[in-house]
C-alpha positions in Angstrom: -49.5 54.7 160.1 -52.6 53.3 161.1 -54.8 54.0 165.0 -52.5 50.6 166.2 -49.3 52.4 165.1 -49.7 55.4 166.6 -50.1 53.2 169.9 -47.6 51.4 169.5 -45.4 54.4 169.6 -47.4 56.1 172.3 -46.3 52.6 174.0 -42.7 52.9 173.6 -42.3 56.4 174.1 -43.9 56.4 177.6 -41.7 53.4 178.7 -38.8 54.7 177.2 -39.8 58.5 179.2 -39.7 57.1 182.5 -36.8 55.3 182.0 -34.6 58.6 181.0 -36.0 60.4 184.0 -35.1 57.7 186.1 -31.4 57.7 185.2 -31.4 60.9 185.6 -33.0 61.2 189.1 -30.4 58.4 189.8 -27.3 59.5 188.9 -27.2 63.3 188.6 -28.7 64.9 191.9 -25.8 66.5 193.9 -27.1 66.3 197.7 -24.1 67.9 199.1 -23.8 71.5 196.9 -27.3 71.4 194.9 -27.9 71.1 190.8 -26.6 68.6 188.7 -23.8 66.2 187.5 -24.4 66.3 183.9 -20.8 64.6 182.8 -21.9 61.1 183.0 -20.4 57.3 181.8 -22.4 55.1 180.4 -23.3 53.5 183.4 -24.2 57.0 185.2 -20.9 57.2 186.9 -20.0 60.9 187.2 -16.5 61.3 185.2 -16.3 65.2 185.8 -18.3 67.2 188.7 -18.1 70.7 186.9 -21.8 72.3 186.5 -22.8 73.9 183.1 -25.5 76.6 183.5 -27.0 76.0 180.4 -27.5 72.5 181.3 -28.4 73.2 184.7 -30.9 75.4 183.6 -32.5 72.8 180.9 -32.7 70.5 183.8 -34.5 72.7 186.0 -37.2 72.9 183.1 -37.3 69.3 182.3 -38.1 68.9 185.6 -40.7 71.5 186.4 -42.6 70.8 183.3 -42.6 67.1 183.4 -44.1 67.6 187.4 -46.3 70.6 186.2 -47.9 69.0 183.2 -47.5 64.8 183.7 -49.6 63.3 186.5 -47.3 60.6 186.9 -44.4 62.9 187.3 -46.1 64.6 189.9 -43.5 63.3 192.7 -42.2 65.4 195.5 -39.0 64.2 194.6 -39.3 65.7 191.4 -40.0 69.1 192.5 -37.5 69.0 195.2 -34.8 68.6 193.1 -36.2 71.2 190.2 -36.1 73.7 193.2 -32.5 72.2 194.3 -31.1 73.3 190.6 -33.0 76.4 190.8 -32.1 77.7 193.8 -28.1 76.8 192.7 -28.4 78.8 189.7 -29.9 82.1 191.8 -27.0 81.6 194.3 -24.4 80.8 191.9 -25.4 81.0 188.2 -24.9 85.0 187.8 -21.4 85.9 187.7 -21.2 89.2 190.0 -23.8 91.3 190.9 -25.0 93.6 189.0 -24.1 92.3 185.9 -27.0 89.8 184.4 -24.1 87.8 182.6 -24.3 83.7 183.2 -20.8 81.8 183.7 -20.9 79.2 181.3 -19.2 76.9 183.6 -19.1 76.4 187.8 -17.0 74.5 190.0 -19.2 71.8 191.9 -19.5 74.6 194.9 -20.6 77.0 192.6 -17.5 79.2 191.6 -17.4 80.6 188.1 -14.5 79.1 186.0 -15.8 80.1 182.4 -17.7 82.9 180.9 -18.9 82.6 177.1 -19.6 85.6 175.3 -23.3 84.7 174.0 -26.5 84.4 175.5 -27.2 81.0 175.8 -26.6 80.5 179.8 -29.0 83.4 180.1 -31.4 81.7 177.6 -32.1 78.2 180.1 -31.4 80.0 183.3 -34.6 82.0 181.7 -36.0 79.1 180.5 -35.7 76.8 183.8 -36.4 79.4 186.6 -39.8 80.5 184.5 -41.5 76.9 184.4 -39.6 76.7 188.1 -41.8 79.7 189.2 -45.0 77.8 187.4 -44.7 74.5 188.9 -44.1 76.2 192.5 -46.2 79.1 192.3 -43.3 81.1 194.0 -43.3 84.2 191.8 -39.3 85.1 192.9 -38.4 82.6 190.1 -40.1 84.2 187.3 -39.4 87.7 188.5 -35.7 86.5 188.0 -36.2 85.3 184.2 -37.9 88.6 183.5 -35.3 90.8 184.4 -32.4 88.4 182.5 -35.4 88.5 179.5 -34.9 92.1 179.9 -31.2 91.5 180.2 -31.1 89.5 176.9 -33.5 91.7 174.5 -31.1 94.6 175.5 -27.9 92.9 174.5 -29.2 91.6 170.8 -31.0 94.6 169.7 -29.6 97.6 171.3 -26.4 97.2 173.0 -24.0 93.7 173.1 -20.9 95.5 174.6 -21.6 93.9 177.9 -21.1 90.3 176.3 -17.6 91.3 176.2 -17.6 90.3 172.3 -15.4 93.5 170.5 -16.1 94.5 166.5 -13.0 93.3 165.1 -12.2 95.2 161.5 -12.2 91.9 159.6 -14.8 90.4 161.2 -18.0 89.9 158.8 -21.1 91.1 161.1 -23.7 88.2 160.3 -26.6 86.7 161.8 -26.6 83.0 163.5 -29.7 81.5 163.2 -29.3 80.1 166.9 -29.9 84.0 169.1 -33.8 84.4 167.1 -34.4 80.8 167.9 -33.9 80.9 171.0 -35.6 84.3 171.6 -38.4 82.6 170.3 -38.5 79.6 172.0 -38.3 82.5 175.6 -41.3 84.0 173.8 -43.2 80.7 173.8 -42.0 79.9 177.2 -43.1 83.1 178.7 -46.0 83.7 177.0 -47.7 80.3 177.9 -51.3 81.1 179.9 -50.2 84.9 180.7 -52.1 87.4 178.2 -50.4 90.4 179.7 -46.9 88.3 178.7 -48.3 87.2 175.5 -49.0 91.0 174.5 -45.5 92.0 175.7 -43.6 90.0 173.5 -45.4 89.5 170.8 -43.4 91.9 168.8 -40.3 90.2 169.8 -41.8 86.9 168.8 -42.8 88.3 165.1 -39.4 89.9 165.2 -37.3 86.8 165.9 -39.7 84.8 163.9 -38.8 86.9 160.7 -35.2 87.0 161.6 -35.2 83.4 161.3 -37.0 83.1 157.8 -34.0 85.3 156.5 -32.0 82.5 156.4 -33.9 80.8 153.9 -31.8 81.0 150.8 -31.0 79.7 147.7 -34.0 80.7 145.9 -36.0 79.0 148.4 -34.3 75.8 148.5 -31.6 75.7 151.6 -31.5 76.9 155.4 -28.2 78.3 155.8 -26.7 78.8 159.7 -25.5 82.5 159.0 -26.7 85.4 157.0 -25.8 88.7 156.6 -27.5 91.2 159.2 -29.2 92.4 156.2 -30.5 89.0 155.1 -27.7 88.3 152.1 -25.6 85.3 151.8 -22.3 85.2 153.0 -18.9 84.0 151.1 -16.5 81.2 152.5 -17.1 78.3 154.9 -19.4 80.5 157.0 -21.9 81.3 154.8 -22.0 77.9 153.4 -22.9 76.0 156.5 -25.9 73.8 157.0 -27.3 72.4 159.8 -30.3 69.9 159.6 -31.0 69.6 162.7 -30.9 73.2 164.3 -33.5 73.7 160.8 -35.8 71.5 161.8 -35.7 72.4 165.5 -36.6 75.9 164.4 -39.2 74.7 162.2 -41.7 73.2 164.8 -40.9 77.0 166.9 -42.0 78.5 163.8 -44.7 75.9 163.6 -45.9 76.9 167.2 -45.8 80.8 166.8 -47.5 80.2 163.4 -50.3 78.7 165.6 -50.4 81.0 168.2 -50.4 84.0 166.1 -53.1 81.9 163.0 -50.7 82.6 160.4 -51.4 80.1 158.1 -48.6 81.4 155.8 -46.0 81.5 158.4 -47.6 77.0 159.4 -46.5 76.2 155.6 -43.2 77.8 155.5 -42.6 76.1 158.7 -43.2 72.9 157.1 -42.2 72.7 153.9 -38.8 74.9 154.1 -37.6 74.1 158.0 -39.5 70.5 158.1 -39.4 68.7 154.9 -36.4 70.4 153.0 -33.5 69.7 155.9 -34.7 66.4 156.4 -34.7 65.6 152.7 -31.2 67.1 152.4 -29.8 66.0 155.7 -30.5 62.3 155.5 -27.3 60.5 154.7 -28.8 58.1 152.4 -25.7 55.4 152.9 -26.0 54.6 156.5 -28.9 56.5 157.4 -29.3 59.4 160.1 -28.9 63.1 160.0 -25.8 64.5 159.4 -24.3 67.1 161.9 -23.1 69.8 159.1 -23.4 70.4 155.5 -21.7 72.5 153.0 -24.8 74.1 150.7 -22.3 73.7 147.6 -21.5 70.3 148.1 -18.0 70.7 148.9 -16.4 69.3 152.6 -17.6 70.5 155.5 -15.0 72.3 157.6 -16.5 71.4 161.0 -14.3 67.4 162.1 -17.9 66.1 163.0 -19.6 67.1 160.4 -20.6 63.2 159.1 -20.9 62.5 163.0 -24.9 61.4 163.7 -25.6 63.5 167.1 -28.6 62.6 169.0 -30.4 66.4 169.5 -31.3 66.9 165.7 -32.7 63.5 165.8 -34.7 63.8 168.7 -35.8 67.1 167.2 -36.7 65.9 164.2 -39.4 63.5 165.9 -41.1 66.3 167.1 -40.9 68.5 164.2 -42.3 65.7 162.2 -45.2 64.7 165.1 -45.9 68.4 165.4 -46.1 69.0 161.5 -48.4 66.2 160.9 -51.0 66.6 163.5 -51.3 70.5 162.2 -51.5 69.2 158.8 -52.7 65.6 158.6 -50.1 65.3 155.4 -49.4 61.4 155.6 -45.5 62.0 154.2 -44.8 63.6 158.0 -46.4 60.7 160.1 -44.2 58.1 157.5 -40.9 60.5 158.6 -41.7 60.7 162.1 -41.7 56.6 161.7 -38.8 56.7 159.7 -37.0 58.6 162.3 -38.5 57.3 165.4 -37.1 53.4 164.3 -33.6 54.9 163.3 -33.8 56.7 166.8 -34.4 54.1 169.0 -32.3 51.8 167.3 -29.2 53.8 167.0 -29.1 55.5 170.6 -31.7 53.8 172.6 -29.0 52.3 175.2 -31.0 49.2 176.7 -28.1 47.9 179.4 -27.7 51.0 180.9 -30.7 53.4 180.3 -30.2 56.7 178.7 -29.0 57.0 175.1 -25.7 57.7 173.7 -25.4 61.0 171.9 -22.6 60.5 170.1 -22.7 57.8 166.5 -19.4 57.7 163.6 -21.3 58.0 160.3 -22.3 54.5 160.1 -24.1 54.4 163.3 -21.8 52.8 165.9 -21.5 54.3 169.2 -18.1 57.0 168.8 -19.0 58.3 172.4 -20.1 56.0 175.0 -20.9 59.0 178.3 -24.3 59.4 178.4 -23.4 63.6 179.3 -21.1 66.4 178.8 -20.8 69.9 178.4 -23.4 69.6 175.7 -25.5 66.8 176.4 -27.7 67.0 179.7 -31.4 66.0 180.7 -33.0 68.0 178.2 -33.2 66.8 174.5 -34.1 63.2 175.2 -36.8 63.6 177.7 -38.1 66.9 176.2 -38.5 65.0 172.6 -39.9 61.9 174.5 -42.1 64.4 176.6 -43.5 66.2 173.3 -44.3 63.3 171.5 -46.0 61.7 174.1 -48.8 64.6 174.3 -48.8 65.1 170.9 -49.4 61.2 170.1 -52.1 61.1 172.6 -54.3 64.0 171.2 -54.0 62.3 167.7 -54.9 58.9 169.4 -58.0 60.5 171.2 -59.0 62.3 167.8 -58.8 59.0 165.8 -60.5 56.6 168.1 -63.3 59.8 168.2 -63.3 59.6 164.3 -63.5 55.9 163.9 -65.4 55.1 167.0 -63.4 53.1 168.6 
């Protein structure tokens, strides 16, 4: 892709940026009780008005960073409803005092009607109240995700009993790639301009960094969703399981704590076992896409969506691909991010209504036409679009430097 292309894209992807955030500044504010509708029709219509923490928390970020760090997001609007969902999840997102456990799910008002035992509330309540606390400059907010950071790192390495998940005797302890991702992706948001932060977690970051290289496997040649605690493969469905996209969302946080810490070992695994390989394994090559789960033997997936085309590993992939090439320069990423980008747009891209579906049959026609769920909020559309913005714009200003133009 030539200086034109990456313009073109740069062109696109801005458009298509302030056209998400304006669907969602439309449709999901709740004026009344504060936070966000997040189960949306096509059209925006709100279907359902229960609040997910998790995606109230993304939203909080999305927010805070697109204000903090895009000058043409820098709208008083903007902040005023990042502070709205913020100060909803302080009042409401904790499910009794003193416990730091998240609900996973709140009536419109605010009352807890589901708790999950995991830690991924925790994780974007963390995750939205720290960039909260940086586009504000009100400390409360990032005092708040320190002590459920605290909270967190207690509960994976020392003591889970208060996720209320019991040992059962046939129960296989194994490691899901999803908890060190997303310690590492807190590590990265933490750490972000604060050296004293930086220094505190960077043992967690190396930690959670190598916890997610165990689950290369295969002699090198597959990223499998669970291991043993130890590192080992696991028998039966679970240990089979693939999933392309969480592999290449981990590989551009590898990629980032690779550059943070200049390990230039730790940059290449990134890219040639988390970037590269998934892609290359996860493409369907019929119809095109990523598929949603794999089976590392070959034999069917267990999971009823499995051949399903969901929009987050794609949106993920366009970053992982962005990111890989502009800290390599190796041509075969920039031609991916292309290929991805086109299949993207074309599959998702909702151009009536704004927004993009999230949910495709195998063949790419729309199974799912709400444009948010449970599982799909303001978060993996506008953070992909976000990412790939900046990143296309520093590669644009270093061409046109080179070539001088």
């Amino acid at each position: 892709m030539d200086l034109q292309g990456l313009r073109k894209w740069h062109r696109r992807i801005s458009g298509e940026l302030d056209s998400v955030v304006a669907f969602w500044l439309q449709h999901s504010h709740d004026e009344e009780y504060g936070g966000f509708f997040t189960c949306l029709g096509q059209d925006g219509k709100v279907y359902d008005d229960l609040k997910y923490v998790w995606l109230q928390g993304r939203q909080v970020w999305m927010y805070s960073r697109l204000y903090r760090k895009v000058p043409r997001f820098q709208r008083p609007e903007i902040l005023q409803a990042a502070r709205a969902g913020g100060e909803f999840l302080l009042q409401h997102g904790r499910v009794a005092l003193p416990s730091q456990k998240c609900a996973f799910v709140l009536t419109r008002d605010g009352r807890p009607v589901k708790i999950q035992r995991t830690i991924f509330s925790e994780c974007f309540y963390i995750l939205g109240l720290d960039e909260l606390g940086r586009a504000t400059g009100e400390s409360r907010y990032q005092r708040e995700a320190q002590t459920m950071m605290e909270a967190i790192v207690r509960w994976v390495r020392e003591d889970p009993s208060e996720l209320g998940r019991p040992q059962l005797a046939g129960a296989a302890p194994h490691d899901s790639m999803a908890v060190p991702m997303m310690l590492l992706n807190l590590v990265d948001q933490l750490s972000e301009g604060d050296g004293e932060a930086a220094s505190q977690f960077n043992e967690l970051g190396n930690w959670a960094a190598q916890r997610i290289l165990m689950h290369v496997q295969k002699n090198g040649t597959a990223v499998l969703e669970n291991v043993s605690e130890d590192g080992k493969e696991l028998p039966g469905c679970l240990g089979r399981q693939q999933n392309p996209g969480h592999a290449l969302e981990a590989g551009w946080f590898l990629l980032r704590h690779a550059q943070r810490q200049q390990d230039s070992a730790l940059r290449s695994q990134a890219v040639e076992k988390f970037i590269k390989q998934p892609f290359h394994s996860g493409w369907d090559p019929e119809h095109g896409g990523l598929f949603s789960f794999q089976d590392v033997d070959g034999l069917c997936p267990t999971q009823l969506e499995w051949n399903m085309k969901l929009w987050w590993p794609h949106t993920e992939a366009m970053i992982a691909f962005l990111m890989g090439f502009a800290d390599t320069q190796d041509q075969e990423l920039l031609e991916l991010f292309d290929q991805m980008a086109k299949y993207t747009f074309d599959k998702f891209h909702d151009p009536e209504a704004g927004e993009w579906f999230g949910y495709l049959a195998q063949e790419g026609k729309v199974a799912l036409t709400i444009k948010g769920g449970p599982f799909k909020g303001c978060f993996h559309v506008p953070r992909a679009l976000y990412m790939c913005e900046d990143i296309l714009e520093t590669l644009i200003r270093e061409t046109e430097s080179k070539s001088g133009k």
